[in-house]
PAVEX-983927 format. One record per residue (C-alpha): residue in one letter; y negated, z negated, x. Coordinates in steps of 0.2 Angstrom, whole numbers, padded with zeros to 4 digits, always signed. Last residue first. Example, Ala and Ser with C-alpha at 12.3 -4.5 7.8 and 13.67 -1.06 7.14 Angstrom:
<atoms>
S+0005-0036+0068/A+0022-0039+0062/
</atoms>
This chain:
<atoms>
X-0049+0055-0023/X-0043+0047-0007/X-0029+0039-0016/X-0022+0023-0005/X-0004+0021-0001/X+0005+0005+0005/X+0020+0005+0015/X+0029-0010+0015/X+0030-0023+0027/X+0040-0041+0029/X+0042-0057+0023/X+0039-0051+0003/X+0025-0041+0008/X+0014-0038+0023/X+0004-0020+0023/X+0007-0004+0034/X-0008+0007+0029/X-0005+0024+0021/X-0019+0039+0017/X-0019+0049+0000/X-0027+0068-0003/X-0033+0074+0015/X-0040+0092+0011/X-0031+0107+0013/X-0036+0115+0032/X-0023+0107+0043/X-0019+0088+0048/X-0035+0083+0039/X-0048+0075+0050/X-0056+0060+0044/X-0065+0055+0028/X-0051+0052+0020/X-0050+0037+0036/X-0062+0025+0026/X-0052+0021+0013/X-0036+0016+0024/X-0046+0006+0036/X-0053-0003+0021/X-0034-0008+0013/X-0032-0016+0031/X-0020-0010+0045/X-0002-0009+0051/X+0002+0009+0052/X-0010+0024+0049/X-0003+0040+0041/X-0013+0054+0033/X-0006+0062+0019/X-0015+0079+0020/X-0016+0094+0009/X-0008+0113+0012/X-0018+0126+0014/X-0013+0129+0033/X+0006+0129+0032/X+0008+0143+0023/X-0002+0156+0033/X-0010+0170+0028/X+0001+0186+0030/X+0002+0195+0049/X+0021+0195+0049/X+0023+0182+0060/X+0011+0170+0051/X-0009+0169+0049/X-0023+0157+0051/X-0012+0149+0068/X-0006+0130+0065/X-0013+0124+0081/X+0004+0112+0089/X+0018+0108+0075/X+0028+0094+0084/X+0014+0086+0095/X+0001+0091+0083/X+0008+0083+0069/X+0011+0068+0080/X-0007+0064+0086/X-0015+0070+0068/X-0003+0058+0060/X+0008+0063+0047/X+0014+0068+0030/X+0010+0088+0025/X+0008+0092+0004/X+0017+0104-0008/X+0012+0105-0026/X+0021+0123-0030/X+0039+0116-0033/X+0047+0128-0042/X+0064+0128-0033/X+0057+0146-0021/X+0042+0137-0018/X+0053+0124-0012/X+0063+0135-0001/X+0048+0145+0006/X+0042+0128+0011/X+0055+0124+0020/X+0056+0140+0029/X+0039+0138+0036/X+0042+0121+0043/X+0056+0127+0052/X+0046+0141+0057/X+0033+0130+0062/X+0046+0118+0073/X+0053+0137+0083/X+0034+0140+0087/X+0032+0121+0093/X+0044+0125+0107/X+0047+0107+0113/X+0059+0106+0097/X+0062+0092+0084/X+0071+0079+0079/X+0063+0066+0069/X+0050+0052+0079/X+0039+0066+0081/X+0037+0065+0064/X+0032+0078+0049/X+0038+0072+0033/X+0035+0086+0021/X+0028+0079+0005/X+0033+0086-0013/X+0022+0083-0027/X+0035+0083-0044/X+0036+0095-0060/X+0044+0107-0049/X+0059+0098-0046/X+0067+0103-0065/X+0083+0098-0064/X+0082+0085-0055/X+0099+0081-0042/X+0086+0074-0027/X+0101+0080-0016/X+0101+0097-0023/X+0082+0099-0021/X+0083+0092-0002/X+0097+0105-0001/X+0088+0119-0002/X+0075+0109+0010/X+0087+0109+0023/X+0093+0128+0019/X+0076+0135+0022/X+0071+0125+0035/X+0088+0131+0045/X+0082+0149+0040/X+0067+0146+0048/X+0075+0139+0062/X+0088+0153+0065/X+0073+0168+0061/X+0062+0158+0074/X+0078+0156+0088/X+0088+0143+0092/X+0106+0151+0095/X+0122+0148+0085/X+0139+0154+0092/X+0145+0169+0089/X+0151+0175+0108/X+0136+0181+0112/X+0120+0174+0102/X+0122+0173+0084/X+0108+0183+0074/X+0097+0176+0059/X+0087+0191+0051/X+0070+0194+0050/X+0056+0180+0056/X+0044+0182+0042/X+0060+0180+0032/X+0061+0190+0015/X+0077+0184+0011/X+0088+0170+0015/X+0104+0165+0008/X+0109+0148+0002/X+0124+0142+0003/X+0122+0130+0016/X+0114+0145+0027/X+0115+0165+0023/X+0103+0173+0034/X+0116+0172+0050/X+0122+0164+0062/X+0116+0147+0055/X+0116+0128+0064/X+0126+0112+0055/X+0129+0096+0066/X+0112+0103+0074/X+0110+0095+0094/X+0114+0112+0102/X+0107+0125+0087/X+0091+0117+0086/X+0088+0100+0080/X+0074+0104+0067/X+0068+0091+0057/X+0057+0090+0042/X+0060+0074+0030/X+0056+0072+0011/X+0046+0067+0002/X+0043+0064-0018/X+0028+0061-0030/X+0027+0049-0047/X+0012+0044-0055/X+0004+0058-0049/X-0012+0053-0037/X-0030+0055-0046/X-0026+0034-0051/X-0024+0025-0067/X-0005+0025-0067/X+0006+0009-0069/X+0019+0015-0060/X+0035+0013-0069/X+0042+0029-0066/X+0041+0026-0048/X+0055+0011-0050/X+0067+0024-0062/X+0064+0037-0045/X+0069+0021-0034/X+0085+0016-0045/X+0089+0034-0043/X+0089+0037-0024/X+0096+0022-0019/X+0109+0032-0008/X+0094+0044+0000/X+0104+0057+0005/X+0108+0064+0022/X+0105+0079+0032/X+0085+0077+0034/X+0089+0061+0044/X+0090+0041+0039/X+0092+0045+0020/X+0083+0059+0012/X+0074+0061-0006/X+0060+0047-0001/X+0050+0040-0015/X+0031+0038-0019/X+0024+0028-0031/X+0009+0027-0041/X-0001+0014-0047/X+0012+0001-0039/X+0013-0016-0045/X+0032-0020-0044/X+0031-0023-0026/X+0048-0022-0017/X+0062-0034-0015/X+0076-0026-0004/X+0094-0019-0010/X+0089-0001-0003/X+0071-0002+0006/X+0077+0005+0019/X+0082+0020+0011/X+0066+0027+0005/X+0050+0018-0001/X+0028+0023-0005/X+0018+0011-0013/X+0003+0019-0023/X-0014+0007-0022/X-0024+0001-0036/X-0012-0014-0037/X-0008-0009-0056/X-0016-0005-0070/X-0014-0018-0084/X-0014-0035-0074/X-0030-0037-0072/X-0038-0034-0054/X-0050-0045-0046/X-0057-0043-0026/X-0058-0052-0008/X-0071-0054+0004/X-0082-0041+0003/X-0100-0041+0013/X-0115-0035+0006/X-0132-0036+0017/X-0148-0033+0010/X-0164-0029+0019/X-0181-0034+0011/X-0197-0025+0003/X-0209-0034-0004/X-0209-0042-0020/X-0195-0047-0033/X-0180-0040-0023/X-0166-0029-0028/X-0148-0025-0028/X-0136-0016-0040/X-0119-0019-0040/X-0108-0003-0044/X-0089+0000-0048/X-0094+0013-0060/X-0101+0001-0072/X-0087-0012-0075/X-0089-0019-0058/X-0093-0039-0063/X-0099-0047-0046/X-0092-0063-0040/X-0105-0072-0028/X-0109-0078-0013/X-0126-0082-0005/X-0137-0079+0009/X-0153-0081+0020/X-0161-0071+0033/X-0181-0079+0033/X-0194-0065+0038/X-0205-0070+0022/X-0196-0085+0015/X-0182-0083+0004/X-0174-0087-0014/X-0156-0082-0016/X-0144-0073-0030/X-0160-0078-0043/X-0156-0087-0057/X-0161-0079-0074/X-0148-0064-0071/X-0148-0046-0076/X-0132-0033-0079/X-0132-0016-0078/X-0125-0015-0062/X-0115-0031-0059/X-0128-0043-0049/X-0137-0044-0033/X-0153-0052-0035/X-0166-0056-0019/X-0181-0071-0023/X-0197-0068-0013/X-0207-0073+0000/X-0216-0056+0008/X-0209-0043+0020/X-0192-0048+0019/X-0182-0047+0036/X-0167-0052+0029/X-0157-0055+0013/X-0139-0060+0013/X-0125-0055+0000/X-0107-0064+0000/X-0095-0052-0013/X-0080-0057-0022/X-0078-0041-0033/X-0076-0039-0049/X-0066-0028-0062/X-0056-0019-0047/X-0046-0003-0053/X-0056+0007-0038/X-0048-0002-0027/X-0059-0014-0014/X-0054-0013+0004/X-0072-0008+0010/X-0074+0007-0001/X-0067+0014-0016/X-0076+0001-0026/X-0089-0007-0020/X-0105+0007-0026/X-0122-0001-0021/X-0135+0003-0034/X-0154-0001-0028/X-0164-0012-0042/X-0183-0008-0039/X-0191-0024-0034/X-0186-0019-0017/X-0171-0017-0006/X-0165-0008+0009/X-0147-0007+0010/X-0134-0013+0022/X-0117-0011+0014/X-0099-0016+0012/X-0096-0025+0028/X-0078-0033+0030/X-0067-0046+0027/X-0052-0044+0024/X-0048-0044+0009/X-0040-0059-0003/X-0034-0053-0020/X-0038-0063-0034/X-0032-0061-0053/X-0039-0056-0069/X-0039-0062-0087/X-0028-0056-0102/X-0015-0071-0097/X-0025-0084-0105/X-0024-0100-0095/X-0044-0101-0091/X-0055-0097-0077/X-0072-0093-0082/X-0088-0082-0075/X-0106-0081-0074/X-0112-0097-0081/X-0133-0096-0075/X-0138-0113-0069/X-0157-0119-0068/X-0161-0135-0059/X-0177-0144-0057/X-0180-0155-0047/X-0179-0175-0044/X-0180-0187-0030/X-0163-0190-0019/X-0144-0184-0020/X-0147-0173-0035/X-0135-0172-0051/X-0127-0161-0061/X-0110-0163-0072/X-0097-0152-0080/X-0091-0151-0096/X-0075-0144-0108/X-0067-0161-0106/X-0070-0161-0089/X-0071-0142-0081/X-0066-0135-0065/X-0081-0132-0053/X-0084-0115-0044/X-0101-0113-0037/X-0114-0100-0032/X-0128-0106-0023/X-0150-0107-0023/X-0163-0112-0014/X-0182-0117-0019/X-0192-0125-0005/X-0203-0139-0011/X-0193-0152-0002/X-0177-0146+0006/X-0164-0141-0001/X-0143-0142+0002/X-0133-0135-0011/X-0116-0139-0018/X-0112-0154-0011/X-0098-0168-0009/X-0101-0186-0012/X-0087-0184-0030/X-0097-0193-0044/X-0083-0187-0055/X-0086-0190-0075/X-0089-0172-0079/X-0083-0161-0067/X-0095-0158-0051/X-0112-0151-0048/X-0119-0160-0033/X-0136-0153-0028/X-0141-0163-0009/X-0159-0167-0003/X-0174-0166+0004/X-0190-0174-0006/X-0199-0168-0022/X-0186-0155-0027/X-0198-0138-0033/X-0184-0126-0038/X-0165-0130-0039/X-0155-0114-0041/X-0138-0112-0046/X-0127-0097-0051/X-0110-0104-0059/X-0091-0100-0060/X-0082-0109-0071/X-0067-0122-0072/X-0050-0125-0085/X-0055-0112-0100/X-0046-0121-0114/X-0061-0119-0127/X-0069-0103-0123/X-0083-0098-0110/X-0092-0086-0118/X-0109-0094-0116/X-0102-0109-0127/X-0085-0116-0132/X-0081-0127-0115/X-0101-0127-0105/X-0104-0146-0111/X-0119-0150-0097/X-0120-0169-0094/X-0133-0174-0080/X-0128-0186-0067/X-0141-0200-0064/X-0148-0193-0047/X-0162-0182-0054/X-0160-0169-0065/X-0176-0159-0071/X-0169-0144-0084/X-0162-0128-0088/X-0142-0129-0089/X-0131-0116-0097/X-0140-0101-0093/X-0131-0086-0099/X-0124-0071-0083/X-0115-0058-0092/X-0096-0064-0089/X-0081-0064-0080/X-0066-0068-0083/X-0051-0076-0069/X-0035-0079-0071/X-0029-0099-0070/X-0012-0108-0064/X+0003-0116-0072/X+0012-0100-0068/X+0005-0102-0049/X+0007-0089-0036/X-0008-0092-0024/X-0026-0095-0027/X-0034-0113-0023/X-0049-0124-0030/X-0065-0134-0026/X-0067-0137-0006/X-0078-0145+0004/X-0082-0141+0022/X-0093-0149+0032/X-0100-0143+0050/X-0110-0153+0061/X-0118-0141+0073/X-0115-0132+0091/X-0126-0117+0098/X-0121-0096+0094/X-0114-0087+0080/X-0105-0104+0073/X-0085-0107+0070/X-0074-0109+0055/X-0055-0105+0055/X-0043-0106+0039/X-0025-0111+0037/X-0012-0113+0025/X+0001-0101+0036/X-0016-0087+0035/X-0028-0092+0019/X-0041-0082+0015/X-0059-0087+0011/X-0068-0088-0006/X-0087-0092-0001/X-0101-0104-0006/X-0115-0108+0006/X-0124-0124+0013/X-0139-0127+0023/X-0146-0143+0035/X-0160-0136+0048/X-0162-0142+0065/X-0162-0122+0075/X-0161-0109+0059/X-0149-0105+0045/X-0138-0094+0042/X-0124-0093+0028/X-0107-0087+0024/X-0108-0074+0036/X-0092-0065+0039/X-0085-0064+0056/X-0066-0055+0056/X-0056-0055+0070/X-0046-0067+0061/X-0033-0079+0069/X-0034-0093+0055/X-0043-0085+0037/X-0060-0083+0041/X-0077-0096+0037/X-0091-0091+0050/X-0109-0100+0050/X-0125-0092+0056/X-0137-0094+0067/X-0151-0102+0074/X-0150-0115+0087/X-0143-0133+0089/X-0137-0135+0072/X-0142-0151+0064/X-0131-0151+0049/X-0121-0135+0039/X-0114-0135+0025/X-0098-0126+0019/X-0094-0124+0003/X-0077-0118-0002/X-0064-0108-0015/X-0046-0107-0007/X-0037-0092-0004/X-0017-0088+0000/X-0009-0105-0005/X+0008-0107-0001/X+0002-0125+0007/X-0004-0132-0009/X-0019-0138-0009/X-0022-0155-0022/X-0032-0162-0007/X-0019-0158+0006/X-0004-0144+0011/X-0016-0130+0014/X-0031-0132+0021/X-0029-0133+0040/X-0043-0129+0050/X-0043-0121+0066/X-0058-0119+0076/X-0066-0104+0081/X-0077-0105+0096/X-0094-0103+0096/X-0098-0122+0090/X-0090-0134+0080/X-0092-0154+0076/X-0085-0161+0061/X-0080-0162+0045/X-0068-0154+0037/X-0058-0154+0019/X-0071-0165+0008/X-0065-0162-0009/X-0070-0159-0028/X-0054-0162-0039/X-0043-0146-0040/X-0046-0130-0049/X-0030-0121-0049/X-0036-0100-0047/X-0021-0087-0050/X-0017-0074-0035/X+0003-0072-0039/X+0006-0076-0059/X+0004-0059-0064/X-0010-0053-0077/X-0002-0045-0091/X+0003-0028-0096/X+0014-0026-0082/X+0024-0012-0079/X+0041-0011-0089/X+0054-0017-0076/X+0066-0004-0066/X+0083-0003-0073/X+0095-0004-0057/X+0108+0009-0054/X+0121-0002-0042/X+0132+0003-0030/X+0118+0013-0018/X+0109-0006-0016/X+0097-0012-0031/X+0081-0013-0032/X+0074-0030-0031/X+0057-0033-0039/X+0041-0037-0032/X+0022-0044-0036/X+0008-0044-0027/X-0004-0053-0016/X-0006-0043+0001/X-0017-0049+0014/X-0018-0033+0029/X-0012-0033+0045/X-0021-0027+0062/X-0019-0009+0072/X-0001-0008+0076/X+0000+0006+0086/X+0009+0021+0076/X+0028+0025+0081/X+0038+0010+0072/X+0029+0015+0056/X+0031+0033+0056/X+0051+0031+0051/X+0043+0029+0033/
</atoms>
């Protein structure tokens, strides 16, 4: 919508999708059958255990460039890392973002002198990531095990109650753990996803589970002696196996399969999120339900949700669980120290009401759940409506909409929308699964007075339409019979202009749509918002008059009131109002999927409640106009 070039930009969101081209105003184009299977855009390519960074880094973020070596493409859009870090100067924590983030999500503290590592999935921006410290310098080391992006050779994602798969002392002759064909995991799946712990190591150390036969130096965990710690990995499969093994000493290792990645196209896909706090919850041995979905960027279609949970402040030593609700684990999410803030990542199933429960073994503890990123299947959608007019004629646009919204008009209120068609046959595609209709409609409000209209009434009866029963009364030419801009004119004008919003739409039977009116201060309008409400007034009138009864207001607060001003409780002819029960789409420009879910909770334009905000997402090269259903 025209609202995007009016709104401050406010940041940019990571979008994987898929798109299709609709077709210019020649052409009718046949809108693809919505996917039934998992696109190849966010699949996982395991990739032979690598160091990726090394170095020195402090407070300020340094760039990283990922994509483009160690089996990385440079299209990637997320890779799967550990970072470790060695003799930091002061306690802190350690930050993995995609390049140019704000964003300052922990992967993992540690305190002044000690060597830790932590798993995480981070976005990629141009191939790119950026790590950096919360405060000092240390040695930071980054090794990475796989890649999302658009891939048809590459893996979807399953997850699974947690199983152990490895229970037993490993010292430093690598460990054989066959994982292919048990626990779920089936035959062909390509890597897994496991939750490690090592418990009583004799002396300090390094945990390196890699594929079977690769000695690879790089680490999943880093211990110390006597101190259990644990770690989520990702680690592609050799001949159906992987391999443990400790750098020094002996301990014992417990590993708990809670996911696979195979070829099958039934599996999930990854979305990268910005990322973003989720929650801050006490914890004790009494699991505490955190619900993800709906909130902090995460749609409520998600099946799991890549999470990085930290523990702090614990009363006692304990061990802190964060798993799918419902669902139990024999290795612990972390193990802590009384008072010790430490974390771990993890990919949580949400198949029971898009919750992860959370609790500790003793004591009390905080808990701290930050999102990363998100899987969705390929049988309902993004989880987000896309909304498209007549710019998008003849452009690629995403072909994983749940719902989809379509403008009637083309570049002002008194044209046509020429890809009208092809872009209703799009909408019917939407892959449902929301409380939005599949399909809903807009269209634009303007009112350019009798001077600037290229059409203005003189009377009640206006593009073929006659008006009756106007708040306003009758329509009257000024001296001489020219049009004048008054209430009854504007109404009128509404009237007409949504009349033939119906005509232009050419359905037969409007009603069975949502209509939006477009309300911009970018469209013409007057400075007298009294003669702008009756306009408004009259267009709804007009569409109550076509059927349509599920009628909605598009804006921003700032530009609703600029045009409409305090919509008064009652109209000219002392009747309730019309304007004020309608329902909110709230606009918001160039922000994140979070942004969007938080801001139903804002202020509704008028008294209906808000029912879908939009956010300005990337897509294809350029933006599209995503939608997120507040209910």
């Amino acid at each position: 919508m025209r609202t995007r070039s009016t709104i401050a930009a406010l940041g940019t969101a990571l979008a994987v999708v898929a798109g299709l081209v609709l077709a210019g105003p020649a052409t009718t184009a046949e809108a693809a059958a919505p996917t039934t299977a998992a696109p190849t855009t966010g699949r996982f390519t395991p990739v032979a255990p690598a160091r990726a960074f090394s170095g020195t880094v402090g407070t300020a973020p340094v760039t990283v460039t990922l994509g483009g070596a160690n089996g990385i493409p440079s299209s990637a859009t997320a890779v799967v890392l550990t970072a470790t870090v060695t003799s930091p100067t002061a306690a802190g924590y350690v930050v993995v973002a995609p390049a140019g983030s704000s964003a300052r999500p922990s992967v993992q503290n540690f305190s002044a002198g000690q060597q830790i590592s932590g798993t995480t999935t981070v976005g990629l921006a141009g191939g790119k990531a950026q790590v950096q410290l919360s405060s000092g310098t240390g040695t930071v080391a980054l090794d990475v095990a796989g890649w999302y992006g658009s891939s048809a050779t590459g893996s979807t994602y399953t997850p699974l109650p947690p199983t152990t798969v490895l229970q037993a002392s490993v010292g430093t002759t690598p460990v054989r753990v066959p994982i292919a064909g048990t626990a779920g995991v089936p035959a062909d799946a390509t890597a897994v996803v496991l939750q490690t712990d090592v418990s009583r190591p004799v002396a300090n150390g390094t945990l390196r589970i890699t594929p079977a036969g690769n000695s690879a130096g790089v680490v999943t965990l880093t211990y110390r002696a006597g101190v259990t710690v644990a770690n989520t990995t990702t680690v592609a499969l050799s001949d159906g196996a992987v391999q443990a093994r400790v750098s020094s000493g002996t301990g014992s290792v417990l590993s708990d399969v809670v996911g696979y990645y195979s070829p099958a196209s039934s599996g999930s896909v990854y979305v990268p999120a910005d990322p973003v706090r989720a929650a801050t919850v006490p914890a004790s041995p009494t699991a505490t339900n955190v619900t993800l979905t709906g909130t902090a960027g995460i749609p409520r279609n998600a099946v799991a949700a890549v999470v990085n949970a930290k523990v702090g402040g614990g009363t006692v030593g304990a061990s802190l669980r964060v798993t799918g609700a419902g669902l139990s684990s024999a290795v612990p999410t972390q193990v802590y120290a009384a008072g010790q803030t430490i974390g771990n990542a993890l990919i949580a199933p949400l198949s029971s009401g898009g919750k992860v429960s959370a609790k500790v073994s003793s004591g009390t503890a905080m808990v701290y759940v930050d999102v990363v990123g998100y899987f969705l299947d390929g049988s309902t959608g993004a989880g987000t409506g896309v909304d498209v007019s007549w710019p998008q004629c003849g452009k690629t646009i995403p072909s994983d909409q749940s719902f989809g919204i379509v403008g009637v008009n083309g570049e002002f209120g008194n044209q046509p929308n020429p890809c009208f068609s092809s872009q209703l046959a799009w909408a019917g595609d939407a892959a449902g699964g929301t409380a939005q209709p599949d399909v809903q409609l807009y269209s634009l409000f303007q009112n350019p007075g009798a001077v600037q209209a290229s059409a203005w009434p003189t009377s009640n009866t206006f593009l073929g339409t006659t008006v009756t029963g106007s708040p306003y009364g009758t329509c009257t030419p000024a001296a001489g019979g020219a049009g004048q801009t008054t209430r009854a004119c504007s109404y009128v004008y509404g009237y007409g202009r949504a009349a033939t919003n119906v005509g232009f739409s050419g359905l037969s039977t409007p009603g069975q749509y949502r209509w939006w009116l477009d309300v911009e201060t970018g469209l013409s309008h007057q400075t007298d918002v009294t003669q702008n409400r009756a306009a408004l007034e009259g267009m709804i009138a007009a569409y109550r008059k076509a059927g349509i009864t599920d009628l909605g207001l598009y804006s921003t607060g700032l530009q609703f009131q600029q045009v409409m001003g305090s919509v008064p409780t009652t109209g000219a002819d002392g009747r309730a109002s019309t304007i004020r029960p309608l329902p909110s789409w709230i606009a918001l420009g160039p922000t994140t999927l979070a942004s969007a879910q938080a801001a139903c909770s804002g202020t509704p334009l008028v008294d209906g409640p808000i029912r879908m905000t939009q956010y300005v997402s990337s897509f294809a090269g350029a933006e599209i106009d995503r939608d997120w259903s507040c209910s």
